[in-house]
C-alpha positions in Angstrom: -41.4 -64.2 12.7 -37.9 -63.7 12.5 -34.8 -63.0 9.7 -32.7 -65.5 8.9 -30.7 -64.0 6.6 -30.2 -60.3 5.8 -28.4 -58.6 2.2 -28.1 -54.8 2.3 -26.4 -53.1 -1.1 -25.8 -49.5 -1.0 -27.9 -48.1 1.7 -26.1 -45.3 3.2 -22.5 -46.3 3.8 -23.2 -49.8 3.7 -21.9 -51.1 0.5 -22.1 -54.8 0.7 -23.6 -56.8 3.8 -24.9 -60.1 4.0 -25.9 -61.5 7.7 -26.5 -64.6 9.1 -28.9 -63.5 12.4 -30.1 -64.9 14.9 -33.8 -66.0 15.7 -32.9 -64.1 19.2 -31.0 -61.4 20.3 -28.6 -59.8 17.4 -26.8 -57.0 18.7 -24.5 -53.9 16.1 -22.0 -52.7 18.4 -19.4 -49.9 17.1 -19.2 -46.4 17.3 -21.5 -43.5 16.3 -21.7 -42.9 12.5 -20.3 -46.6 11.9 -23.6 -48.0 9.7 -24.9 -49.9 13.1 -27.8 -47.5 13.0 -28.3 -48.7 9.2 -28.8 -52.2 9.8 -31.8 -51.4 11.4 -33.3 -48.9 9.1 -32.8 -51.7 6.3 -34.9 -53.5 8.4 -37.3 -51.4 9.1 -37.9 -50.2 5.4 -39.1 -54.4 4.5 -41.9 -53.4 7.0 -43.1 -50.1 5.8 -41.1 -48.9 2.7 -39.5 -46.3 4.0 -37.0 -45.2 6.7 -37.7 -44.1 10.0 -34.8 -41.5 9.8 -35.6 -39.6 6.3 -38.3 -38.8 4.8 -36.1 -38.6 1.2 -35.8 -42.1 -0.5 -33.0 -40.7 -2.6 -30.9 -40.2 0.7 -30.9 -43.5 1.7 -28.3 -44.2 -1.2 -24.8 -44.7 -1.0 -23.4 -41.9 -2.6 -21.7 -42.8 -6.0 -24.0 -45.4 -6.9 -27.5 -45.8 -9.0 -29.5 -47.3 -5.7 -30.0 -49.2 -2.8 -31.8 -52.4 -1.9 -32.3 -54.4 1.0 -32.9 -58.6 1.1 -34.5 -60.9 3.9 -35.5 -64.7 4.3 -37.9 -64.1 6.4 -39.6 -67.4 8.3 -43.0 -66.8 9.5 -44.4 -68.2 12.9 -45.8 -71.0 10.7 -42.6 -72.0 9.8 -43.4 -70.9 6.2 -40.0 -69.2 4.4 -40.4 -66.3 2.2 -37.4 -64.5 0.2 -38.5 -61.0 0.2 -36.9 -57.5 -1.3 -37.3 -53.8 -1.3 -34.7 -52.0 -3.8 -35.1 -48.3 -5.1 -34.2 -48.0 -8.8 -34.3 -45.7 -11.2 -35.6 -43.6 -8.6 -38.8 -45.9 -7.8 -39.2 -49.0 -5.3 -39.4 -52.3 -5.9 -40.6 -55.0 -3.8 -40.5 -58.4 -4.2 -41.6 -61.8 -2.3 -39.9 -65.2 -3.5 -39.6 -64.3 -7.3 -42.6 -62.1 -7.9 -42.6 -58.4 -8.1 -45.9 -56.9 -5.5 -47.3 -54.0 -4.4 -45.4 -52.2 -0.9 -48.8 -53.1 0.9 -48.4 -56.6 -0.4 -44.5 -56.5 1.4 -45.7 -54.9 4.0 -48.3 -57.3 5.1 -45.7 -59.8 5.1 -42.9 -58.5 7.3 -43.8 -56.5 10.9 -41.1 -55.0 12.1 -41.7 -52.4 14.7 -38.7 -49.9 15.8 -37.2 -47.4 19.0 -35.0 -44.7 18.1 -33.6 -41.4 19.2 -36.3 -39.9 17.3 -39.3 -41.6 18.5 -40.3 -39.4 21.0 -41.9 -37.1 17.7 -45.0 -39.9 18.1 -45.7 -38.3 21.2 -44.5 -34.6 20.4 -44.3 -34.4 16.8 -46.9 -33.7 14.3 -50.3 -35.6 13.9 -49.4 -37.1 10.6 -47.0 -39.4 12.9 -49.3 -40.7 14.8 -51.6 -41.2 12.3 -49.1 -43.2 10.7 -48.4 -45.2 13.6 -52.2 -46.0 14.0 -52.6 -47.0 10.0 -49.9 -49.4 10.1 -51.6 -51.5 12.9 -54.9 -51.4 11.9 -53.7 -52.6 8.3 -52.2 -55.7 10.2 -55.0 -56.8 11.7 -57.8 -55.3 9.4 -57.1 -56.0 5.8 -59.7 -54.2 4.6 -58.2 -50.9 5.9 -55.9 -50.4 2.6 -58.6 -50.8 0.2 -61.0 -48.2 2.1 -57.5 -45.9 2.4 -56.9 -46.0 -0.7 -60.9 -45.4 -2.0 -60.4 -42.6 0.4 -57.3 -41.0 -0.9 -58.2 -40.8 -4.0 -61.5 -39.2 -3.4 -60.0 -36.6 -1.2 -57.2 -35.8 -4.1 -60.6 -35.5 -7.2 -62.1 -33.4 -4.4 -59.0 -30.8 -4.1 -58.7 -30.4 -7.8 -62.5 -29.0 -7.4 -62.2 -27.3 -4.0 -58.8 -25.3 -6.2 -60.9 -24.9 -9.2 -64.3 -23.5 -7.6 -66.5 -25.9 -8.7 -70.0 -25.7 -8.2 -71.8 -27.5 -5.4 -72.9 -30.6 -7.8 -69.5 -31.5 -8.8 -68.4 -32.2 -5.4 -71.5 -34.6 -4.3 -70.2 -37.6 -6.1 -66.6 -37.5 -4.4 -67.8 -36.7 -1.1 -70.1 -39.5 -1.7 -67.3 -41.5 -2.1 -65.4 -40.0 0.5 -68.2 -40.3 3.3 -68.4 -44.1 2.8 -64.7 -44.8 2.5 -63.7 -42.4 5.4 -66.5 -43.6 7.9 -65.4 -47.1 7.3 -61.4 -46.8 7.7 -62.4 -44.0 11.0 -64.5 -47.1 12.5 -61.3 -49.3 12.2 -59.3 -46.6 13.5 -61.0 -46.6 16.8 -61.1 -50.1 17.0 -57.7 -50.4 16.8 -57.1 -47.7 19.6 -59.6 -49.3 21.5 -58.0 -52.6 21.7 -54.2 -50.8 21.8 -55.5 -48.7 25.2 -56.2 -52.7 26.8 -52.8 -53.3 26.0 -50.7 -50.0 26.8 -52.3 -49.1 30.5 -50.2 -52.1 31.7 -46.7 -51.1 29.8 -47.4 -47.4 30.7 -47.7 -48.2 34.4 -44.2 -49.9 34.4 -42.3 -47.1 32.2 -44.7 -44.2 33.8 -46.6 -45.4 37.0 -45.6 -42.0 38.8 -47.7 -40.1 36.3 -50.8 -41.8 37.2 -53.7 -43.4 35.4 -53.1 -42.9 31.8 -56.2 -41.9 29.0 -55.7 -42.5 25.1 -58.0 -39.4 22.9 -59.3 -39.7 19.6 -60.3 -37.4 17.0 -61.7 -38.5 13.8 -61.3 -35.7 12.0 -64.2 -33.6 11.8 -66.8 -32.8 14.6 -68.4 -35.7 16.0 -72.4 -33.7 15.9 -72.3 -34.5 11.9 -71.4 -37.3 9.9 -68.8 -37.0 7.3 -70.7 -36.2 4.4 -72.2 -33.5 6.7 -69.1 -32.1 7.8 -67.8 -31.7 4.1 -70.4 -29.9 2.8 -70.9 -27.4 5.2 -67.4 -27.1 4.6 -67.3 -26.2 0.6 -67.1 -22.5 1.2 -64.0 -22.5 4.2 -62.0 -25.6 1.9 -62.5 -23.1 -1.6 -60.7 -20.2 0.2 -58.0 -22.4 1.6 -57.6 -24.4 -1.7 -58.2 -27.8 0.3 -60.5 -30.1 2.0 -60.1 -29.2 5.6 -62.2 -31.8 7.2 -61.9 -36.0 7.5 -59.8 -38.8 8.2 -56.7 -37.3 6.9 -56.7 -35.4 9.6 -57.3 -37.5 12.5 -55.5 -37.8 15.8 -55.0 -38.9 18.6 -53.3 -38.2 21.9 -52.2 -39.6 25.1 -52.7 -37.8 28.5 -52.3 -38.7 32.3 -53.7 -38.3 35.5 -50.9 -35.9 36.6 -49.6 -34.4 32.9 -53.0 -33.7 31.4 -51.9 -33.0 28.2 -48.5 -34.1 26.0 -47.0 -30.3 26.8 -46.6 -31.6 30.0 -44.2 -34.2 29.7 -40.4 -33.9 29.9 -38.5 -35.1 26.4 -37.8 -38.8 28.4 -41.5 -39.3 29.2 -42.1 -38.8 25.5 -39.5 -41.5 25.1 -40.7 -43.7 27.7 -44.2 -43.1 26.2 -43.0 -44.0 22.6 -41.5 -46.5 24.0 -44.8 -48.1 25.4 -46.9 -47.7 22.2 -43.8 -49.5 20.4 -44.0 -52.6 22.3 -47.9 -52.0 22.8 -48.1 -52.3 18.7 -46.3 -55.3 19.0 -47.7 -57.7 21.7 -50.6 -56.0 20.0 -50.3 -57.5 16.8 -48.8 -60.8 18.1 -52.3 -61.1 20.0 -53.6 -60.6 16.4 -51.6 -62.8 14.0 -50.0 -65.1 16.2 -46.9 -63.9 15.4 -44.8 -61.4 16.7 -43.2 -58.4 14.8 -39.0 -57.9 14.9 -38.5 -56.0 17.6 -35.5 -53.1 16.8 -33.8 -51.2 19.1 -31.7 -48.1 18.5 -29.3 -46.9 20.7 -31.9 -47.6 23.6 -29.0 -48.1 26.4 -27.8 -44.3 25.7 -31.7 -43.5 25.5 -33.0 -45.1 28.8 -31.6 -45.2 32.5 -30.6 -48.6 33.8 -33.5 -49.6 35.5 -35.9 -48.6 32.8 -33.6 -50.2 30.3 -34.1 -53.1 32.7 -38.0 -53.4 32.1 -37.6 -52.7 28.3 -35.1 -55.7 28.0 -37.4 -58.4 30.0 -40.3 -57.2 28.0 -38.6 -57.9 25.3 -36.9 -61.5 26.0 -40.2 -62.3 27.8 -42.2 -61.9 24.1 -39.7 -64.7 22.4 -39.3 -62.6 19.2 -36.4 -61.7 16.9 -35.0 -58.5 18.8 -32.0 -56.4 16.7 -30.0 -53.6 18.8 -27.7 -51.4 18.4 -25.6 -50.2 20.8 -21.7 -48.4 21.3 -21.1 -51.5 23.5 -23.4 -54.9 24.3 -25.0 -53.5 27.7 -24.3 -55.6 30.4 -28.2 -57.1 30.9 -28.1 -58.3 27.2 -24.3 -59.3 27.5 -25.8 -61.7 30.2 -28.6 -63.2 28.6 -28.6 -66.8 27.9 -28.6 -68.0 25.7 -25.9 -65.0 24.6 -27.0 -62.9 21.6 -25.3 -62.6 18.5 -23.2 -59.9 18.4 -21.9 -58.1 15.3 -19.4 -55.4 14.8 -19.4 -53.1 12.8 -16.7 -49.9 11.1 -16.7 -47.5 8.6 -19.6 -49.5 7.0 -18.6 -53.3 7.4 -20.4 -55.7 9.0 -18.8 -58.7 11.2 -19.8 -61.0 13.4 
């Protein structure tokens, strides 16, 4: 899949940007705090409704203004064309696809775009909620299903915590963690599928970006002990979750981690292994979901030739021109490997917030 076209309105200090792109290589050159880095998270938010920067909707507008809202005409690997939307007004989203207003999920499923930044090292070192995160978004690619059983889930788990805060008695929780048991076994079976057929594809890109660390093992924790099932595990639980105030035990607090023959655990790594290892799951995801669909994601790359040495950089690049999809990059100058492609990308510069080709 690729963008044809791209509209940003008031997104950060964008104010007005309409892009022709290329079904290639589209590089934002210009220098640090231009909007380059914008483009991108535009991008990024038609693929999972958010931004990969800030957790805040609200600061993704352009100061001064009511909100923001990002266009695409997306064509599919089918050669299908779909006009689709994301705008935040009156301080909610909005998606859309052609002229109908859907669910995020339903925008989501559409567009795959997957994303390096500065900050993606935090998949490796950051909190478990990331990588959680990370894992979700493929599985809902390639397992439809997964939403529905996340969402049973969720809303189990949120009746469950108004009883865990209020002390209810033992028979008011059975029904939830009824609910709760099926749902989360379900979407926890998907999970490790997923990570199952992502460790298949990541040995390969790990042993290029981090062959001196050695043979490379992916960890998974569901999120409760594997000796009980789930309904188990939640109520033995009852008493521990009523004195914290919530439920302590399940899927929402799964994990999973990455270790190698010669840095055991994630502690070990220097912060440019974490980025070479982000790196890997990035591109992982994608040739991952490409295997899936038929169709590869948009590939985005932020600032990668000031986050990678030149011979790392290197393999990144051909990994990516070798997959044939859509790649957008940002950079303070085109580096010389993509300034020697051909064909030549499509380079855009960009200033104080406007975009030119």
């Amino acid at each position: 899949m690729h963008l044809r076209e791209l509209r940003i309105e008031n997104l950060r200090i964008l104010a007005n940007v309409d892009l022709a792109l290329s079904p290639g290589w589209n590089v934002f050159v210009g220098a640090n705090g231009a909007g380059k880095t914008s483009v991108l998270e535009a991008v990024f938010q038609l693929s999972h409704g958010r931004s990969f920067r800030s957790a805040t909707r609200d600061a993704l507008t352009r100061l001064g203004t009511a909100g923001h809202a990002t266009f695409g005409r997306l064509v599919l690997g089918s050669g299908q064309e779909r006009r689709i939307g994301l705008a935040r007004v009156g301080g909610r989203l909005e998606a859309r696809i052609d002229s109908d207003t859907v669910g995020i999920g339903t925008l989501v499923q559409t567009c795959a775009v997957v994303c390096f930044e500065p900050g993606s090292h935090e998949l490796i070192h950051g909190a478990a909620e990331e990588r959680r995160r990370y894992l979700d978004w493929g599985v809902f690619h390639v397992e439809h299903v997964f939403l529905r059983e996340w969402r049973r889930y969720q809303r189990a788990l949120k009746q469950r915590n108004v009883l865990v805060r209020e002390g209810a008695s033992d028979a008011a929780f059975e029904p939830w963690e009824i609910e709760m048991a099926a749902s989360g076994e379900a979407l926890t079976a998907s999970r490790r599928r997923y990570l199952d057929a992502l460790a298949a594809v990541i040995h390969p890109l790990l042993a290029d970006l981090l062959g001196e660390l050695g043979a490379p093992t992916l960890g998974f924790s569901a999120g409760w002990t594997s000796e009980l099932t789930l309904a188990e595990a939640l109520r033995e639980g009852r008493a521990r979750d009523r004195e914290r105030g919530h439920t302590m035990r399940g899927p929402h607090r799964a994990d999973w981690t990455i270790g190698f023959e010669k840095a055991p655990r994630r502690e070990h790594l220097s912060r440019g292994q974490e980025k070479l290892c982000a790196l890997a799951f990035m591109l992982a995801q994608a040739r991952l979901h490409a295997t899936a669909t038929g169709d590869w994601p948009v590939l985005c790359f932020d600032d990668i030739a000031s986050e990678l040495d030149r011979e790392h950089l290197r393999i990144v690049l051909q990994a990516a021109r070798e997959s044939g999809a859509q790649v957008l990059v940002s950079s303070t100058e085109v580096p010389d490997d993509i300034a020697a492609m051909d064909p030549p990308p499509r380079v855009f510069h960009v200033e104080q917030g406007v975009v030119n080709p």
